[in-house]
GULO-187597 format. One record per residue (C-alpha): residue in one letter; x, y, z; chain. Coordinates in Angstrom, 2 decimals. Layout:
BEGIN
{'A' {X Y Z} 'A'} ...
//
This chain:
BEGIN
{'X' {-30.35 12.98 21.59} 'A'} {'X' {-29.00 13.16 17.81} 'A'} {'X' {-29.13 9.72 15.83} 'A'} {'X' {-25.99 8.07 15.09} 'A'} {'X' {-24.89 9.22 11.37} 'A'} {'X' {-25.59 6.44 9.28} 'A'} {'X' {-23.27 4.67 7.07} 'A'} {'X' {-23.05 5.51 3.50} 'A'} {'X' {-24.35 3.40 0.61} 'A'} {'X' {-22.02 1.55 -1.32} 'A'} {'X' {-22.78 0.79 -4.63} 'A'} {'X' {-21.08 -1.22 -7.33} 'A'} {'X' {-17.69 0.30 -8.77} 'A'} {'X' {-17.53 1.79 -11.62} 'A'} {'X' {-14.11 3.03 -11.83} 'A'} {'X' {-12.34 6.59 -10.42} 'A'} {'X' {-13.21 9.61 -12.84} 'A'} {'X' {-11.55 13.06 -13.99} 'A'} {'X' {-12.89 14.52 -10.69} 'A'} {'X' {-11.04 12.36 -8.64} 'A'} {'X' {-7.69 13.57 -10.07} 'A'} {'X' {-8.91 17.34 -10.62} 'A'} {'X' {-9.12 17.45 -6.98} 'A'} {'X' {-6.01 16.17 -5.74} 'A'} {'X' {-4.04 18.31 -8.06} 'A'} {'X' {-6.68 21.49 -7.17} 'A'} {'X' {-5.59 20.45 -3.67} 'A'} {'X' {-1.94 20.80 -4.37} 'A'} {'X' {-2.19 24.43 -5.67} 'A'} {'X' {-4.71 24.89 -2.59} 'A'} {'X' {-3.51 23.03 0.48} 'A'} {'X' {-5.68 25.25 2.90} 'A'} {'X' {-8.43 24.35 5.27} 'A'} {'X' {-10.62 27.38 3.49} 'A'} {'X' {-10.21 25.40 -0.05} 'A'} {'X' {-10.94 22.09 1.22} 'A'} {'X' {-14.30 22.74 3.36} 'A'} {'X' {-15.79 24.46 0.33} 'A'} {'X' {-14.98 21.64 -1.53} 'A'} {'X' {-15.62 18.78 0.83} 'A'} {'X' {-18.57 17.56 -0.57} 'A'} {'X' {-16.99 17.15 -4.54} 'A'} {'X' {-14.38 15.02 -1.78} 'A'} {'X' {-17.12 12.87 -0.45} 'A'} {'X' {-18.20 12.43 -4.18} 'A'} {'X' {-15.43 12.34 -5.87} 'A'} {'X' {-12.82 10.63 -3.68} 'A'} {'X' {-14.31 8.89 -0.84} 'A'} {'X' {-17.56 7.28 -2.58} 'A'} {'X' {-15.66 5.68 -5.37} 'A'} {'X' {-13.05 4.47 -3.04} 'A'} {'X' {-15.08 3.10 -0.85} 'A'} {'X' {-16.98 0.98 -3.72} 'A'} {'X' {-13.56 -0.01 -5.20} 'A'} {'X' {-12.31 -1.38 -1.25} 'A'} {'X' {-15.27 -3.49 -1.52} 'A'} {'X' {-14.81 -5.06 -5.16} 'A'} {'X' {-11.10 -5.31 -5.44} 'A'} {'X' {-11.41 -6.89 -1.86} 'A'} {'X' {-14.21 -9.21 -2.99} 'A'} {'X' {-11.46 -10.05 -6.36} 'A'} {'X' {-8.61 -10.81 -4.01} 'A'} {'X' {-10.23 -12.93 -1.09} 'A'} {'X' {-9.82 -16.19 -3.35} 'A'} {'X' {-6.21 -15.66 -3.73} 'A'} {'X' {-5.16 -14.16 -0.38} 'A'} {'X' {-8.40 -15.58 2.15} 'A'} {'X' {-7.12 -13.04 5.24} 'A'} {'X' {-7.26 -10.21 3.45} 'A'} {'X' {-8.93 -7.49 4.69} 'A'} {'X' {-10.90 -4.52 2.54} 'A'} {'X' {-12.66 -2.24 5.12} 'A'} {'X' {-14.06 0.70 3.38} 'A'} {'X' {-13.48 3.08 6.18} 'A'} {'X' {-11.28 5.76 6.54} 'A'} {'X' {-8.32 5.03 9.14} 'A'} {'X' {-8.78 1.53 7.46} 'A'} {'X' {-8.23 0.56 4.00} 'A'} {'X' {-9.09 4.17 3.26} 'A'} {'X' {-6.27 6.50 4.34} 'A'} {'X' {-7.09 9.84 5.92} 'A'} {'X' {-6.33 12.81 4.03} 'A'} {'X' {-5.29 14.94 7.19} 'A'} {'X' {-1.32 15.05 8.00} 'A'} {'X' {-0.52 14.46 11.07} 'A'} {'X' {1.96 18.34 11.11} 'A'} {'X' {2.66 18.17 14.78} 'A'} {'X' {6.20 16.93 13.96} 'A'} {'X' {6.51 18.54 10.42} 'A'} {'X' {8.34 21.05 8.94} 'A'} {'X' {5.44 21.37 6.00} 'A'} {'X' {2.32 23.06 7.71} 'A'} {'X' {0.06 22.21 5.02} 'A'} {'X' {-2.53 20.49 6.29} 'A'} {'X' {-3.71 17.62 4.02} 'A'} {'X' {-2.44 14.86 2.22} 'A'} {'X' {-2.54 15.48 -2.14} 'A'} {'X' {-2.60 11.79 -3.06} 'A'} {'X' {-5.31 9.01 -2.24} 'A'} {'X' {-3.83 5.69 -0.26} 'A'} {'X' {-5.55 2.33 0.12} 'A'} {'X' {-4.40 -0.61 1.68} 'A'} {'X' {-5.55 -4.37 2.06} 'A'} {'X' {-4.08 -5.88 5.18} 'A'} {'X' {-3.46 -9.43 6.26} 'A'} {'X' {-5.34 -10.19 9.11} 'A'} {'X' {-3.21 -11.50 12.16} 'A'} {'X' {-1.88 -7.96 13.27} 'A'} {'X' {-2.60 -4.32 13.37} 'A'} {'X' {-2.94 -3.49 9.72} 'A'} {'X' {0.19 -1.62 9.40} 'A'} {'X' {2.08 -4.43 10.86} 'A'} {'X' {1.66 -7.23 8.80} 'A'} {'X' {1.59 -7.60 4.68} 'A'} {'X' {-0.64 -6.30 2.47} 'A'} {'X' {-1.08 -4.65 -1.38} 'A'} {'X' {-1.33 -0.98 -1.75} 'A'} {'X' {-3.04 1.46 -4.41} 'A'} {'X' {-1.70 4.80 -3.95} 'A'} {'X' {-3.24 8.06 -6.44} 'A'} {'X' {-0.87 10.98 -6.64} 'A'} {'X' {-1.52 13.06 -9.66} 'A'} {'X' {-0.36 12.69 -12.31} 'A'} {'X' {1.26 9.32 -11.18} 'A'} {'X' {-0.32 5.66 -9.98} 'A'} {'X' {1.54 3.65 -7.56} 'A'} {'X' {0.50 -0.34 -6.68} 'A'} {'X' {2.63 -1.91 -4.36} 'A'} {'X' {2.76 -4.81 -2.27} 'A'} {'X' {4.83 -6.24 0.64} 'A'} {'X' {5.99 -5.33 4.16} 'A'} {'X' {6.76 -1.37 4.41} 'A'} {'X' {8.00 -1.18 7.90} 'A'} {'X' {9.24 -4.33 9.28} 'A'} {'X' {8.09 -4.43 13.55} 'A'} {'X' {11.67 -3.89 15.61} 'A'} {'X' {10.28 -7.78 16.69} 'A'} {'X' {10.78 -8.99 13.13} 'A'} {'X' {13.71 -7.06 12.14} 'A'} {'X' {16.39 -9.43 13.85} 'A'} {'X' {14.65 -13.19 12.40} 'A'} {'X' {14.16 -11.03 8.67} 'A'} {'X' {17.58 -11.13 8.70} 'A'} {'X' {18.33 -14.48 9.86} 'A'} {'X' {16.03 -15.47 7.53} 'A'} {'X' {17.72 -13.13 4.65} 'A'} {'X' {20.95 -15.26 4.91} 'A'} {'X' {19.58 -18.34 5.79} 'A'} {'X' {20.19 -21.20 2.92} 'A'} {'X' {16.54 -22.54 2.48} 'A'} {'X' {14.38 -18.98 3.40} 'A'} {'X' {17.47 -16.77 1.97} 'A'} {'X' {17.15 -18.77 -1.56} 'A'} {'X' {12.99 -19.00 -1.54} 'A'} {'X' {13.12 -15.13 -0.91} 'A'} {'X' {16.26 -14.42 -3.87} 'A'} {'X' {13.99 -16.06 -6.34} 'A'} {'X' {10.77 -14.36 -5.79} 'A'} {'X' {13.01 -11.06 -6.09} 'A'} {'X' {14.73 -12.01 -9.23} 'A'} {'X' {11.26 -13.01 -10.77} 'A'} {'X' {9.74 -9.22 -9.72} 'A'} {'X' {13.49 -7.71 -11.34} 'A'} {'X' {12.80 -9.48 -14.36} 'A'} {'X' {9.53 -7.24 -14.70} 'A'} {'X' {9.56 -4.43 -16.00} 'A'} {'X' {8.66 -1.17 -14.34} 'A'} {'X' {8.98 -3.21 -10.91} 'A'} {'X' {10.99 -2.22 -8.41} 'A'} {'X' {12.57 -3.28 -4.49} 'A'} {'X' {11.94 -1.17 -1.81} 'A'} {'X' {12.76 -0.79 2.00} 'A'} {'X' {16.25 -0.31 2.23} 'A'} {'X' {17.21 1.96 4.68} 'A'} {'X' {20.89 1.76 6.33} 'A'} {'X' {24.09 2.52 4.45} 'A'} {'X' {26.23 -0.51 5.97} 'A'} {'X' {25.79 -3.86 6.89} 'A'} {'X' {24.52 -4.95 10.26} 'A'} {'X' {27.32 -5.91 12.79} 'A'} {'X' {27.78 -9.53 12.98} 'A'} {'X' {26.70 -10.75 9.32} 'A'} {'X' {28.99 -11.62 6.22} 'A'} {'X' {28.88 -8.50 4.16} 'A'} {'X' {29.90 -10.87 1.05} 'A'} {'X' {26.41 -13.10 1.63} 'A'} {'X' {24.79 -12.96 -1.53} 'A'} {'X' {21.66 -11.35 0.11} 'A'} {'X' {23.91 -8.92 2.04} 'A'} {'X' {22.51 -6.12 0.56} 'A'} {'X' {19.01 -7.01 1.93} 'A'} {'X' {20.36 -6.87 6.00} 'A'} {'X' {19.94 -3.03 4.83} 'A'} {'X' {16.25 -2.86 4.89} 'A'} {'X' {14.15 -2.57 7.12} 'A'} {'X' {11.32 -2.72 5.16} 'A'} {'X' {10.77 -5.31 2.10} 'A'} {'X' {8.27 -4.12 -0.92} 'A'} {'X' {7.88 -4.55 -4.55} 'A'} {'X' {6.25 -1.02 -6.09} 'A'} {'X' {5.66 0.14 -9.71} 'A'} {'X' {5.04 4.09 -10.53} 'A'} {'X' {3.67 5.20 -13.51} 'A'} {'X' {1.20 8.01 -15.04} 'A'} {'X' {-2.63 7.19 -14.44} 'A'} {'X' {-3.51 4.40 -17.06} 'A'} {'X' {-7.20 4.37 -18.89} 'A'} {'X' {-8.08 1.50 -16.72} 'A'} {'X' {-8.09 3.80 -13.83} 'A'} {'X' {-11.35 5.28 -14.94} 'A'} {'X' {-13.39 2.70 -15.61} 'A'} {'X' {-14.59 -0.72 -13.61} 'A'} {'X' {-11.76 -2.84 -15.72} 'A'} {'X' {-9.24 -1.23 -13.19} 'A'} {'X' {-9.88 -4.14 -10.76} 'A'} {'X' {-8.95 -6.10 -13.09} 'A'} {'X' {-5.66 -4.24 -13.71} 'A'} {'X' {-4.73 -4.63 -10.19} 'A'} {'X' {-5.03 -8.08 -9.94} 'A'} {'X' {-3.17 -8.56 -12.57} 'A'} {'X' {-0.77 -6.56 -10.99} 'A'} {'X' {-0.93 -8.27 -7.65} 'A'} {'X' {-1.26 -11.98 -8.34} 'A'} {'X' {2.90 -11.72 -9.42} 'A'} {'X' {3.48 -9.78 -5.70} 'A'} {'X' {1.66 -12.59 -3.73} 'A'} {'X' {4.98 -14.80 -3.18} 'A'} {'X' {6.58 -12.12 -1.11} 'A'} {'X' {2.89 -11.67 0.93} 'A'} {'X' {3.52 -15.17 1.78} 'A'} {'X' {7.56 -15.02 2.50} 'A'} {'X' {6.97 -12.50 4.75} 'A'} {'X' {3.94 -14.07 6.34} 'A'} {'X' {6.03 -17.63 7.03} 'A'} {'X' {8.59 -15.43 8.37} 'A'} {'X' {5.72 -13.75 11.18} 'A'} {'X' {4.66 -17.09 11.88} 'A'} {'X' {7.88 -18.93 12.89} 'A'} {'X' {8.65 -15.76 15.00} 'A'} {'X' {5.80 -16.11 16.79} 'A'} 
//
């Protein structure tokens, strides 16, 4: 009977290096499953060892500020898979050419519930934070709470303090008109569109990315996004 494979080592993080992006732009000139099993070690090395170290150490930097947060250095946890899912694509290619990692909330399934999000897609960085799909169960008291006069100003000034940043932007919205039976001349009208709520900010791949000072360059970046986290966490909890 074979041993169970036993769980990689996880040592300290050092930072991402020029490997990490030279495969996920090799990848998107090579999207084949010929390409990526002779390369899946330099993917092991490259892309999953670092990112599981960094899980670890930027989760270790953000329990203090957010206590449920949860870092899981697994793929299909904080680690997103690389494989598409192309059973209901049009694009047959089979992986994914950018890196995604996620700490979750605890409370709900992780995709469920708030969290911040670190996303690599060569040449560009992405680190977001927020709600990207709203449950159907939370879309109808998101909006009640949108337009409501205590939750609806709360949430209008944590959004004008993230537009005042620059590079920062709103994300989520989704239909063209205004939900039947709300006041399309509410101040927060335009938020009844969403049905997601999330603050992201895109840019090319800063130095920081390549060394062990990028944790600290996301929590800089988070600390700011943490308001939302906990709008949109109050907003779970009186649901419930």
């Amino acid at each position: 009977m074979a041993k169970p494979k036993a769980a990689p080592e996880i040592g300290p993080f050092e930072g991402f290096s020029k490997s990490t992006v030279a495969f996920f732009r090799e990848l998107a000139r090579n999207n084949n499953r010929t390409w990526f099993e002779r390369r899946r070690e330099d993917y092991d090395r490259h892309v999953l060892e670092p990112a599981r170290s960094f899980v670890v150490a930027l989760g270790d930097r953000l329990k203090p500020l957010v206590p449920n947060i949860a870092a899981v250095p697994r793929v299909d946890k904080s680690i997103f898979r690389i494989h598409k899912d192309t059973r209901f694509s049009l694009d047959p290619t089979p992986y994914k050419t950018n890196l995604g990692i996620y700490f979750w909330e605890t409370g709900r399934p992780r995709l469920e519930t708030t969290g911040f999000y670190v996303h690599l897609e060569p040449p560009d960085l992405m680190l977001g934070a927020g709600m990207y799909v709203i449950p159907k169960t939370l879309l109808e008291p998101f909006r009640r709470a949108v337009v409501a006069p205590k939750s609806g100003r709360e949430l209008t000034k944590i959004l004008d303090a993230v537009r005042a940043r620059p590079g920062w932007e709103i994300g989520g919205e989704h239909y063209k008109r205004i939900p039947a039976g709300y006041d399309a001349s509410h101040p927060n009208a335009a938020l009844l569109r969403h049905t997601g709520l999330w603050i992201g900010r895109e840019g090319p791949i800063p130095e920081e990315f390549f060394s062990a000072r990028f944790l600290d360059y996301c929590v800089d970046a988070f600390v700011p996004l943490i308001p939302l986290n906990r709008w949109l966490a109050a907003l779970r909890q009186r649901a419930d």
